[in-house]
Residue frames as qw, qx, qy, qz and C-alpha x, y, z in Angstrom:
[[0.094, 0.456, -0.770, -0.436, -5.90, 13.91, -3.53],
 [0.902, 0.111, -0.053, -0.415, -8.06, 11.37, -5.52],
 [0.722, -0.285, 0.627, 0.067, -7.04, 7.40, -5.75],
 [0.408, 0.651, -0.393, -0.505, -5.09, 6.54, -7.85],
 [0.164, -0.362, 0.904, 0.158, -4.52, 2.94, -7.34],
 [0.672, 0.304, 0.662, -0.131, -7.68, 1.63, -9.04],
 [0.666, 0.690, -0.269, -0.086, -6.24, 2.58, -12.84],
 [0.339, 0.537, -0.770, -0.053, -3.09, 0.50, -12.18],
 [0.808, -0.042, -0.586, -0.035, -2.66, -3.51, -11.55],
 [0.739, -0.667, 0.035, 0.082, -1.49, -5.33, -8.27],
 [0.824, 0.149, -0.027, 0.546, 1.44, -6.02, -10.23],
 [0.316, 0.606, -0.067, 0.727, 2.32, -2.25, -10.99],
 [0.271, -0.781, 0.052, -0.560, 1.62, -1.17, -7.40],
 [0.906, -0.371, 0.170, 0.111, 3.59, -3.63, -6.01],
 [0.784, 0.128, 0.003, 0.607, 6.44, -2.73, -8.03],
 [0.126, -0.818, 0.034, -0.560, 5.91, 1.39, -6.51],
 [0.656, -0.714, 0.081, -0.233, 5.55, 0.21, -3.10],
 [0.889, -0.231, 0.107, 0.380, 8.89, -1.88, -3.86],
 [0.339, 0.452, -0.210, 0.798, 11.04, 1.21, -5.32],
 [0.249, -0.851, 0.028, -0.461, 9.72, 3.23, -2.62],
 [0.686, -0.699, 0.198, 0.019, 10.88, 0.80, 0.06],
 [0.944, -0.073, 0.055, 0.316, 14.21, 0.22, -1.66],
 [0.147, 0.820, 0.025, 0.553, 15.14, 3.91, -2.49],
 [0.116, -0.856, 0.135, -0.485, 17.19, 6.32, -0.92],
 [0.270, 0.455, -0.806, 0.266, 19.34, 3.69, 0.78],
 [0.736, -0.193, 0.391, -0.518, 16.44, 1.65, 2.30],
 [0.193, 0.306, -0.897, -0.253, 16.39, -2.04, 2.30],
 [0.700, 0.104, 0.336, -0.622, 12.62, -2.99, 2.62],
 [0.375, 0.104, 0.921, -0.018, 11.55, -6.38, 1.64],
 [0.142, -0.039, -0.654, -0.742, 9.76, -6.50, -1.78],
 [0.563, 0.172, 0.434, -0.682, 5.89, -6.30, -2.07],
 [0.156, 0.109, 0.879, 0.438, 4.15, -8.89, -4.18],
 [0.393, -0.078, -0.444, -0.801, 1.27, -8.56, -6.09],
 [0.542, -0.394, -0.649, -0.360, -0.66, -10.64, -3.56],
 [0.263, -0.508, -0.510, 0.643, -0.15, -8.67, -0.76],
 [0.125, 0.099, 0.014, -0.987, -1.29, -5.80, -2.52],
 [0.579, -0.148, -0.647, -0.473, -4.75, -7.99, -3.82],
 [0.521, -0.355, -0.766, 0.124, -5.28, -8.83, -0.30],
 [0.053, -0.393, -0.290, 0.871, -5.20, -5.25, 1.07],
 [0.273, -0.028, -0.381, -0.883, -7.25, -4.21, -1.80],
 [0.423, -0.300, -0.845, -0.134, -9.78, -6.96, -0.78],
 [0.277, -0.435, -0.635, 0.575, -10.06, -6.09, 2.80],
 [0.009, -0.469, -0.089, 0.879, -10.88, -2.25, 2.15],
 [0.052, 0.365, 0.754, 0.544, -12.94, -2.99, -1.11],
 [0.174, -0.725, -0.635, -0.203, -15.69, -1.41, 0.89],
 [0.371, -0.449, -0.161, 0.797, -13.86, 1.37, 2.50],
 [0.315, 0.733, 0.364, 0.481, -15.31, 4.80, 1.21],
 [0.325, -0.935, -0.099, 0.099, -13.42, 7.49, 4.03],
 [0.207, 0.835, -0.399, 0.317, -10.01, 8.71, 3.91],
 [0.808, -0.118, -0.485, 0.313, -7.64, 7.00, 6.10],
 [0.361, -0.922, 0.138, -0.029, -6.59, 8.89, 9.35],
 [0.316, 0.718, -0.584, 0.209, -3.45, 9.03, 10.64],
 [0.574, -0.311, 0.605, -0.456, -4.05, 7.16, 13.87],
 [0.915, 0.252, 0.189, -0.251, -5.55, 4.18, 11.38],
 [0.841, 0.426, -0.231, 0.241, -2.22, 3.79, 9.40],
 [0.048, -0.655, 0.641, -0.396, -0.09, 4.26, 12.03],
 [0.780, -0.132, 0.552, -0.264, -2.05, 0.99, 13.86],
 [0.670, 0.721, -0.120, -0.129, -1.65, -0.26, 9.99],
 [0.498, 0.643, -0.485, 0.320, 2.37, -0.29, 10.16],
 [0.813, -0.086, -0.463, 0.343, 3.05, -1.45, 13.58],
 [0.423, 0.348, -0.222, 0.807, 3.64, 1.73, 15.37],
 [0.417, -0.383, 0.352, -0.745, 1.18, 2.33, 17.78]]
């Protein structure tokens, strides 16, 4: 699947990542638009897919 998050703002992908975690009877803690501008920073140079093992370390779960 190609990226899609360099055609939209931090703003708009911070307000996805906040329906997603507030949907379906979750109660996740809003994302702001400068936590999504600091993850975009870090990984600016990233050019591989992400494993699974990597975003699992990512979220706190391994």
């Amino acid at each position: 699947m190609p990226p899609l998050g360099a055609g939209l703002t931090d703003d708009q992908v911070a307000a996805v990542l906040t329906y997603i975690r507030r949907e379906w009877g979750q109660t996740g803690s809003p994302i702001d638009a400068a936590a999504v501008a600091a993850v975009r920073a870090e990984t600016a140079g990233r050019t591989r897919p992400w494993t699974n093992d990597e975003l699992a370390k990512i979220g706190g779960r391994r």
